[in-house]
Steps between C-alpha positions, in 0.01 A plus 500: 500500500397590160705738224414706231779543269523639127667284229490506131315846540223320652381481881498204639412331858624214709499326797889452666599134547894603654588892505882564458693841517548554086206309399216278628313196403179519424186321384253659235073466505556193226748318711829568310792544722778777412749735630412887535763764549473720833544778234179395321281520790299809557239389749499182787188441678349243730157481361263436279669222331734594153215372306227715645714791540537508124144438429414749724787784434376480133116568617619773703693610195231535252315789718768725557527774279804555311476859397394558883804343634738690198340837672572385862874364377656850439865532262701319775601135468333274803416135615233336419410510910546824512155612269317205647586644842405840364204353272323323832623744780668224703739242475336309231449106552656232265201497251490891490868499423499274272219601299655843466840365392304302220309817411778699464707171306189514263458851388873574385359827331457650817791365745839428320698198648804579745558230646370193626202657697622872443283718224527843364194686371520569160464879385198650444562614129608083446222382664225702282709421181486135610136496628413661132705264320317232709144660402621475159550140492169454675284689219747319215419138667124596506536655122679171407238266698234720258678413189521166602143448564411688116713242376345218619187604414590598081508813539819706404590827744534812324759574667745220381421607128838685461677201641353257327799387235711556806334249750492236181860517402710656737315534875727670794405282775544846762169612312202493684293433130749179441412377838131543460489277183746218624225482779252508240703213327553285784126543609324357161830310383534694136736622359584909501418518098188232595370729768543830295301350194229343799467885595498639163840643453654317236358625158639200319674225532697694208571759672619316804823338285587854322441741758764229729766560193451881505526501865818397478606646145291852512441604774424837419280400170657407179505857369784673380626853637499820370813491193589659202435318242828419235564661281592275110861521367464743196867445344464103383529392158189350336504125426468397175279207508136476700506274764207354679455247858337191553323461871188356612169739515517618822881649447495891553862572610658399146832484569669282219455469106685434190568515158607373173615610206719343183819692451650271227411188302593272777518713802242636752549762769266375819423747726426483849385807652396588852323771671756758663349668818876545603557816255206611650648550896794455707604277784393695842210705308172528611405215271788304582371465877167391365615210304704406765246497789309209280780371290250304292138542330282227706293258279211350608161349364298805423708759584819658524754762661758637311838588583488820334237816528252478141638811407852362501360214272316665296781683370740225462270188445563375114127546406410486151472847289771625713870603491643373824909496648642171464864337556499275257704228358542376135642135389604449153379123428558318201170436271616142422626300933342827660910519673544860646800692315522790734308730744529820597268757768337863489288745648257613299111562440281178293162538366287289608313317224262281671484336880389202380313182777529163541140423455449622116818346385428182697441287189942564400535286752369194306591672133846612585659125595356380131562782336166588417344876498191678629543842308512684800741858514865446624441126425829487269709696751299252786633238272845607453560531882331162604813352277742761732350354774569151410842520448591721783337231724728239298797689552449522873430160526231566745100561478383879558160345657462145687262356166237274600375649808239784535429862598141673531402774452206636768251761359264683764166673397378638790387170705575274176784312492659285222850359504613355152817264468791589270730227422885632566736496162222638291657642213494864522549468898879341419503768214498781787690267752796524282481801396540599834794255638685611186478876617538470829816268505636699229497808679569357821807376318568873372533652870649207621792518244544864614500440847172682534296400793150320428234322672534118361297213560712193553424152516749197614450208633123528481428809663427848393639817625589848458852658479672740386805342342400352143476122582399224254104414496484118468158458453490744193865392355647824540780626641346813658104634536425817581140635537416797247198427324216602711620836691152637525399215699860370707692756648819254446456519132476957555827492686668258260368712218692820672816339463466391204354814373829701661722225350372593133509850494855485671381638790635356893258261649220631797615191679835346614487107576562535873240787499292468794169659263574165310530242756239641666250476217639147393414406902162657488408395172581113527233529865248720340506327202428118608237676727328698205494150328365302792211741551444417115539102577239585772223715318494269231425246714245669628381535187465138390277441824259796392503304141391149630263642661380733242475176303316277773802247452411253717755243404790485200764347361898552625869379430690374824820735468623360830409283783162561662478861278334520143443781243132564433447508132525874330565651779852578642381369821709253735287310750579271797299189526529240741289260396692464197686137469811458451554619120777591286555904373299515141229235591160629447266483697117630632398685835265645693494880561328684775519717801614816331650741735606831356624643784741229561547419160461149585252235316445143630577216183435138541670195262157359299669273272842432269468614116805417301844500587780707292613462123858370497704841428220749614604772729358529802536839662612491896396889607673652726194719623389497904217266555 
């Protein structure tokens, strides 16, 4: 005797070795040996054989008609028997049987399961919803096999246009599109942003790296919305002296300057002054909610996105010819050590004299060390400050900038690139370094001494933070930093500069220390921020691959800076080679460069020989930058 029996929701056949009351020993077509419930088995028969029934219940199967036997089935529940009985118009044999009770097991659209053996035919309004749904995924496989096939051949569908950015950066794996191009993928073994620019859809490698950042960033476009532009405090007094800024060319959100003027024989009164946005709109305005969606202007090679709407800076940017709100601070200092004798803060408006740039008072920073002079405007005042500078960074006890190493600065021109280095500790760099720690840990001392909450950067113990208690900065020597100087561009520095602002004018602060508005923005800003500066990190590498191959480099010269990883010469660019022997950090050495890939940002570098190793005393910079 032979058994049909259903287990694991599947049908299964077998030939009884020993039958019992509760269950019964059987053996299956492949020769395993198991027990079977009695209340498993639907169907015992004498012949064919378990193996051949199966084979050929299944035939028998495959030419029955589902939506034939759902019409004949009625709303009733029945046995399987019962509509084979009905289906044949006799008492159906074992195959017959059993090729209906694997039709109807197969086709659970139509017949609902009731049982072992027992089905239910499902409602006709179901059944076309499910039969349509079924239609649907039909015509969406065949859409997505069409895709797939464009792919493969270069060509980009039309139809995926709008989802482009989507299936690069962010694909839902439900989508019919993002399974089409993982097919695509696995069928010529590239890579989604490899088989887009194969079929034409990547305009640029460029593009590729931004359009990934704004993905995540801007989703709906870096434009601002509709606002009311702010309106400029009319009621502040007029500074007396002109002051003027200092920033490299490309600079257009000017948010710090100074001034200096004698006010005795041996006494100056150094001004720092700084761009005041904050007088111009309140926490929760319109405004507000736009500097706090981006909480920072983004900097990268090229381009930018600021923090605040043009309008916005245009009216509070310290641009030269222009009478601008400032909170500013004045030091007295001593004409003779340059010692501070006292300090005090105001709101008011400065005229700006001049925004002055880095690369037309470049030769101060030879001339000012040796005291020598170049004739150019603001020099004296230039002059007097550099000598500030130097004793505020003796006071501290601690360097403003890490002197030795070196920045760049990257300049695009359309599809031109040149990156020039700019040694760190430069003269009129430290000038505005201290400028700024001075004014920012002395007002960060100000709220802290009136219990006025403030977003401070804190460093112990090596690492960096932000809080919002006034906590020493050991890397700067101070005993509290808080960010102020660039509110145009950090919304850290905007919401510092509202308590601040409140705390002159004797007015209650917008925000309490355990204020959720402040913890929140401290949160976000700390993530957003080290992501803003990543993307930088990662466009400027980008950037140095576009140069060396702008400039056919073929091979150059590098510093080891760690094991198996160099620094290619003028370029800010840290490379992994393999090849490279076993060298210590400053030894130079020469290498092979090829296989650009600007998609990947990857290049291939290969050890060529040993140059020289370090001077005794030379620093050597380790970068901290991903490889």
């Amino acid at each position: 005797m032979h058994l049909l029996y259903e287990e694991d929701g599947d049908i299964k056949a077998g030939t009884v070795l020993a039958p019992g009351t509760a269950s019964y020993q059987i053996e299956t077509p492949h020769g395993r040996r198991t027990k079977v419930k009695a209340s498993h088995v639907v169907l015992s028969f004498d012949s064919p054989g378990a193996a051949e029934l199966l084979a050929s219940a299944g035939a028998y199967a495959e030419k029955l008609d589902a939506d034939f036997l759902w019409q004949c089935a009625g709303p009733a529940e029945f046995g399987f028997k019962d509509i084979a009985r009905e289906y044949v118009g006799r008492e159906p044999d074992a195959v017959e049987a059993a090729g209906v009770l694997l039709k109807l097991h197969s086709v659970p659209m139509y017949f609902y399961r009731r049982g072992r053996g027992r089905f239910q035919a499902a409602p006709e309004a179901t059944l076309k919803a499910a039969l349509a749904g079924l239609e649907k995924k039909r015509l969406q496989a065949e859409k997505a096999a069409e895709f797939t096939a464009l792919l493969i051949g270069g060509k980009f569908p039309e139809e995926l246009r709008p989802l482009r950015d989507e299936l690069l950066y962010k694909p839902d794996r439900n989508r019919i599109e993002t399974k089409a191009v993982e097919a695509a993928c696995r069928e010529t073994g590239l890579s989604v942003a490899r088989l887009f620019e194969q079929a034409g859809a990547l305009p640029s490698s460029h593009d590729f790296h931004i359009n990934r950042f704004l993905f995540e960033y801007f989703p709906a476009g870096t434009g601002f919305p509709a606002h009311e532009p702010p309106a400029l405090p009319e009621d502040l007094p007029l500074a007396e002296a002109p002051v003027y800024s200092l920033d490299d060319v490309g600079t257009t959100e000017i948010d710090d300057a100074f001034s200096v003027r004698r006010v005795s024989g041996d006494e100056f009164r150094i001004g720092v002054h700084i761009a005041a946005p904050a007088l111009g709109f309140a926490p929760g305005s319109p405004l507000d909610a736009i500097a706090r969606e981006r909480l920072s202007t983004v900097y990268m090679p090229g381009q930018k996105i600021t923090m605040l709407p043009a309008d916005v800076i245009e009216r509070y940017s310290l641009d030269a010819g222009s009478e601008r709100p400032a909170v500013s601070i004045y030091f007295n200092v001593a004409a003779g050590d340059f010692s501070i004798r006292g300090h005090h803060s105001r709101l008011e408006r400065v005229k700006v004299a001049g925004n002055l740039r880095h690369v037309d008072y470049a030769v101060l920073n030879e001339l000012l060390p040796a005291g020598g002079k170049a004739g150019l405007e603001y020099e004296e005042e230039l002059g007097i400050l550099w000598n500030f500078a130097n004793a505020l960074e003796a006071k501290r006890g601690k360097a403003s900038v890490n002197a030795g190493m070196v920045d760049y600065n990257f300049n695009v021109d359309g599809e031109h690139i040149s990156i020039v280095p700019r040694k760190r500790g430069a003269p009129l760099d430290k000038l505005v370094a201290e400028l700024m720690i001075l004014a920012n840990s002395t007002w960060g001392g100000f709220l802290a001494e009136r219990d006025v909450a403030a977003l401070y950067r804190v460093q112990s113990s090596g690492k960096v933070r932000m809080s919002v208690h006034g906590e020493a900065h050991d890397g700067l020597g101070v005993s509290c930093y808080a960010w102020m100087s660039s509110p145009l561009r950090r919304y850290v520095d905007l919401v510092n500069q509202w308590q601040l602002a409140a705390s002159l004018t004797g007015k209650r602060a917008p925000f309490a220390r355990n204020s959720d508005t402040l913890l929140s923005a401290l949160r976000a800003f700390e993530v957003v921020y080290a992501r803003y500066d990543e993307h930088q990190r990662d466009m400027e590498r980008y950037w140095c691959l576009r140069w060396l191959q702008q400039e056919n480099v073929s091979s150059c010269e590098a510093t080891v800076v760690r094991e198996a990883t160099v620094r290619l010469d003028g370029l800010p660019l840290l490379v992994r080679v393999p090849s490279l022997p076993d060298l210590f950090p400053g030894v130079r050495v020469s290498v092979q460069v090829s296989d650009i890939d600007l998609l990947d940002k990857t290049l291939v570098c290969t050890w060529r020989e040993t140059l020289a190793v370090p001077v005794a005393g030379e620093p050597v910079e380790d970068a901290q930058e991903a490889l």
